[in-house]
C-alpha positions as CSV (number, residue, x, y, z in Angstrom):
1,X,102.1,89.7,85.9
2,X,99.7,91.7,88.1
3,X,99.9,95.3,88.3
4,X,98.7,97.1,90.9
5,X,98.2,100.8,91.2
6,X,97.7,103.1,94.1
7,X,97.2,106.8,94.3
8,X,98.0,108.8,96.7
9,X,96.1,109.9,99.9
10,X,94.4,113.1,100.1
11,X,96.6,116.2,101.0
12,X,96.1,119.7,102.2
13,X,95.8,120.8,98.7
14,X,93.5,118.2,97.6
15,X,90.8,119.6,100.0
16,X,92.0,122.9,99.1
17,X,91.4,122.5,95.5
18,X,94.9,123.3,93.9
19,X,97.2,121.5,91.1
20,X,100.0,120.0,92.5
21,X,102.0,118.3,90.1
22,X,105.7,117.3,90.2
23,X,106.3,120.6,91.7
24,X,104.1,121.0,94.8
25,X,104.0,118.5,97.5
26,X,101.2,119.0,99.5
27,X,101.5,116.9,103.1
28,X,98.9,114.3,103.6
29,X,95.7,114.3,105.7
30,X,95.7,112.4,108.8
31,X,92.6,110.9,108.4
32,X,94.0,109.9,104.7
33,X,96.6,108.3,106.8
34,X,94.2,105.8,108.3
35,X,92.6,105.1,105.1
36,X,96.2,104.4,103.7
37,X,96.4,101.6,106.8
38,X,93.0,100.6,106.0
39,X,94.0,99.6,102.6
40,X,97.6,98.3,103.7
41,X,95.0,96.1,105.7
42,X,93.4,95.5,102.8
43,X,96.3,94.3,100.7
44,X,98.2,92.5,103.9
45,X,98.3,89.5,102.0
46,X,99.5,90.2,99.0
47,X,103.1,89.3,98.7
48,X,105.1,92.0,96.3
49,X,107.5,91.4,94.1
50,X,108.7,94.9,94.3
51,X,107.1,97.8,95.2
52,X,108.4,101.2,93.6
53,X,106.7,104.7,94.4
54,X,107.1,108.4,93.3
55,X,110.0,110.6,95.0
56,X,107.4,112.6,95.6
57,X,106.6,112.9,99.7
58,X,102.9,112.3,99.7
59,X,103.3,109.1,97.7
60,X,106.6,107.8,99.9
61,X,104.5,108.6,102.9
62,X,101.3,106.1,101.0
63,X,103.3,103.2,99.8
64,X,105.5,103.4,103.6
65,X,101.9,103.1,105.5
66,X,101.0,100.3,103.1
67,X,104.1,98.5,103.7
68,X,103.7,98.9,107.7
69,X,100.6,96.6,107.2
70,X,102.0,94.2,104.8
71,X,103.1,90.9,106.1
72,X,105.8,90.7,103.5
73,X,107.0,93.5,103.3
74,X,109.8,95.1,100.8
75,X,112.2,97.8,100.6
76,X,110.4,100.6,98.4
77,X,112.4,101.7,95.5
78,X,111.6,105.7,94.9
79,X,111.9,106.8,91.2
80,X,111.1,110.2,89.2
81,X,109.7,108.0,86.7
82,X,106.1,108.1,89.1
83,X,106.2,111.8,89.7
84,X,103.2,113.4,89.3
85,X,102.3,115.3,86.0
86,X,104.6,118.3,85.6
87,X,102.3,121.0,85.4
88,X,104.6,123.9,85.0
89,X,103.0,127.0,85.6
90,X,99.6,125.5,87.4
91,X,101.3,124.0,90.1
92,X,99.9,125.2,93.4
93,X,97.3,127.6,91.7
94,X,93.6,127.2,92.0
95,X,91.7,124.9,90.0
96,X,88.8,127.3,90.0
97,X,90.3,130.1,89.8
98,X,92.4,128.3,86.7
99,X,89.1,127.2,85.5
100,X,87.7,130.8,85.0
101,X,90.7,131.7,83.2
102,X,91.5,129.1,81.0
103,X,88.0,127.2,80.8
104,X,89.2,125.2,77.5
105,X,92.2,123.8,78.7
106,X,91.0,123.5,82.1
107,X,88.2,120.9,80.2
108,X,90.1,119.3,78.4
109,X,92.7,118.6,81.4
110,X,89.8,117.1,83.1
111,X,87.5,115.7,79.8
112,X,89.7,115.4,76.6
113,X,93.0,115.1,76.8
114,X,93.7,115.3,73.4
115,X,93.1,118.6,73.5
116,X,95.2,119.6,76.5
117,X,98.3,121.6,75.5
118,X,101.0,121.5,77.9
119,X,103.4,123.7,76.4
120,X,101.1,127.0,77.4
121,X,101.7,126.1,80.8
122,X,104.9,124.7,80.5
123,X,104.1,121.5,81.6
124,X,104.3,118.0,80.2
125,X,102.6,116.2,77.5
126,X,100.7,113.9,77.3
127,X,103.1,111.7,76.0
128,X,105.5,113.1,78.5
129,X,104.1,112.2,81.6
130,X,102.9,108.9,80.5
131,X,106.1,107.7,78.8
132,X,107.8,107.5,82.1
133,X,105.1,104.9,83.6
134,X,105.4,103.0,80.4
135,X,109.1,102.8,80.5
136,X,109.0,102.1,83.8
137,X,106.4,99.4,83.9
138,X,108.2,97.1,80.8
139,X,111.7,97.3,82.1
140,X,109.8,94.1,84.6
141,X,109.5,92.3,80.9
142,X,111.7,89.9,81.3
143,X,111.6,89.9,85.4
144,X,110.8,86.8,87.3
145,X,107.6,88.5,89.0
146,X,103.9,87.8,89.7
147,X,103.1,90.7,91.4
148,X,104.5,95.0,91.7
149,X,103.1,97.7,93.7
150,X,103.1,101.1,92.1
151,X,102.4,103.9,94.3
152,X,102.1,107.2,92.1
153,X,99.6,110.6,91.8
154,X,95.8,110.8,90.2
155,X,96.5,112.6,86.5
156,X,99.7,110.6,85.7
157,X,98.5,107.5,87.0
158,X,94.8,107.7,85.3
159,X,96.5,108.4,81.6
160,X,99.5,106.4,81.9
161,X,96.6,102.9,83.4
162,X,94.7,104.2,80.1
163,X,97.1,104.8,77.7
164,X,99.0,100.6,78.6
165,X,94.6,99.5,77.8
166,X,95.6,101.2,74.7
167,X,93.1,104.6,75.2
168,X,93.8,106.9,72.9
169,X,94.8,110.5,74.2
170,X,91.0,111.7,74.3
171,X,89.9,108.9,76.1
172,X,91.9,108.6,78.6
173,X,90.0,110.7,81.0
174,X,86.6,108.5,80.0
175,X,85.9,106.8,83.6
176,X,87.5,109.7,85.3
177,X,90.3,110.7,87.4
178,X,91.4,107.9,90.4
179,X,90.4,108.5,94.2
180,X,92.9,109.4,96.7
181,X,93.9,106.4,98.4
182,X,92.3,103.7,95.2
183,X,93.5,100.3,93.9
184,X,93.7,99.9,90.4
185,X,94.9,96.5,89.1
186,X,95.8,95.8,85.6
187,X,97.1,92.2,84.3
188,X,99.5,91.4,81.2
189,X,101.4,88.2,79.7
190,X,103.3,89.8,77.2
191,X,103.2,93.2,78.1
192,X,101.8,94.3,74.7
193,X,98.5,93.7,76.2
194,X,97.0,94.9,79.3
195,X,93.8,93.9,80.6
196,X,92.0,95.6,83.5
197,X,91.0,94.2,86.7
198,X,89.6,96.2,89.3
199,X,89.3,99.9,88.4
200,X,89.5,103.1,91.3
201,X,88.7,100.9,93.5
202,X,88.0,102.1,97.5
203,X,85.5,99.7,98.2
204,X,87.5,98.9,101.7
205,X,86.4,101.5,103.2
206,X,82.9,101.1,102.9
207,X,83.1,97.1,104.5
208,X,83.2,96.3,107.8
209,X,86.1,95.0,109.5
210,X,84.7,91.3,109.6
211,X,83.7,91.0,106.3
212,X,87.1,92.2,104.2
213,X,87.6,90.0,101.7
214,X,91.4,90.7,101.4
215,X,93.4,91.3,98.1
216,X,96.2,88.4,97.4
């Protein structure tokens, strides 16, 4: 089964540089709105299985564009199982400004996860946010399906793609956090193991029109 993974586009408070979390829902850009066409475009001829996306406004908004594009398109299934990271007290704050104050934490959010302690924010743990992607993605174990569109937010999505490669906690930030608007694919045939496929990828906005080589 292919997995395919799709952050969000970029909101109000991604420019603005705040946490958003499961708590803030920030509205998207309307020039993210095109990109989020551009890679509906991109994926047009991939035929879903199912496509399920956070609850979350900014995310319903992505996977909705993505569908309009899609020549087979589904009904979208919302769940609270592909909310953002519940980040308690940080949600809508500064990163910055959070930065200054907390500069360990703030590193190891970004660097080391291993290190990040949710509970002195009152958010989740590690294990707490990526738990519900994992329980989500193998309840399709035993499903008939070659292909599922997940359309979720940047910190859960980037530990919970790590932690089903089998990243420990303080690697799971290695490559990075994922790109508004970014394809990550990921394969399994057992869904013990996971192997990765394409990585953050945005590389359809960079190609002109006639020379997409589109997704199936």
């Amino acid at each position: 089964m292919r997995l395919y993974f799709v952050r969000h586009g970029k909101t109000e408070w991604n420019v603005e540089g705040r946490f958003q979390g499961a708590g803030g829902d920030s509205p998207l850009l309307e020039e993210s709105k095109q990109d989020l066409k551009e890679l509906g475009h991109y994926l047009a001829d991939t035929d879903f299985d199912c496509v399920f996306s956070s609850d979350l406004t900014r995310a319903r908004k992505t996977a909705q564009l993505i569908m309009e594009e899609n020549h087979f398109p589904k009904q979208l299934i919302y769940t609270e199982a592909l909310r953002e990271w519940q980040l308690g007290n940080l949600e809508g704050q500064k990163i910055d400004i959070m930065s200054s104050i907390y500069p360990k934490q703030m590193d190891a959010f970004r660097n080391n996860l291993a290190l990040f302690k949710g509970n002195q924010f009152n958010a989740e743990t590690v294990y707490q946010t990526t738990k519900r992607v994992l329980d989500l993605v193998q309840c399709l174990k035993n499903k008939p399906f070659e292909k599922v569109l997940f359309v979720g937010h940047g910190a859960n999505l980037t530990a919970s793609i790590k932690t089903l490669l089998g990243f420990p906690p303080a690697q799971l930030r290695l490559d990075g956090g994922l790109t508004n608007a970014s394809l990550t694919i990921v394969e399994t045939e057992d869904f013990k193991h996971f192997n990765l496929i394409t990585w953050n990828d945005t590389s359809y906005l960079d190609v002109p029109e006639d020379q997409v080589v589109y997704i199936r």
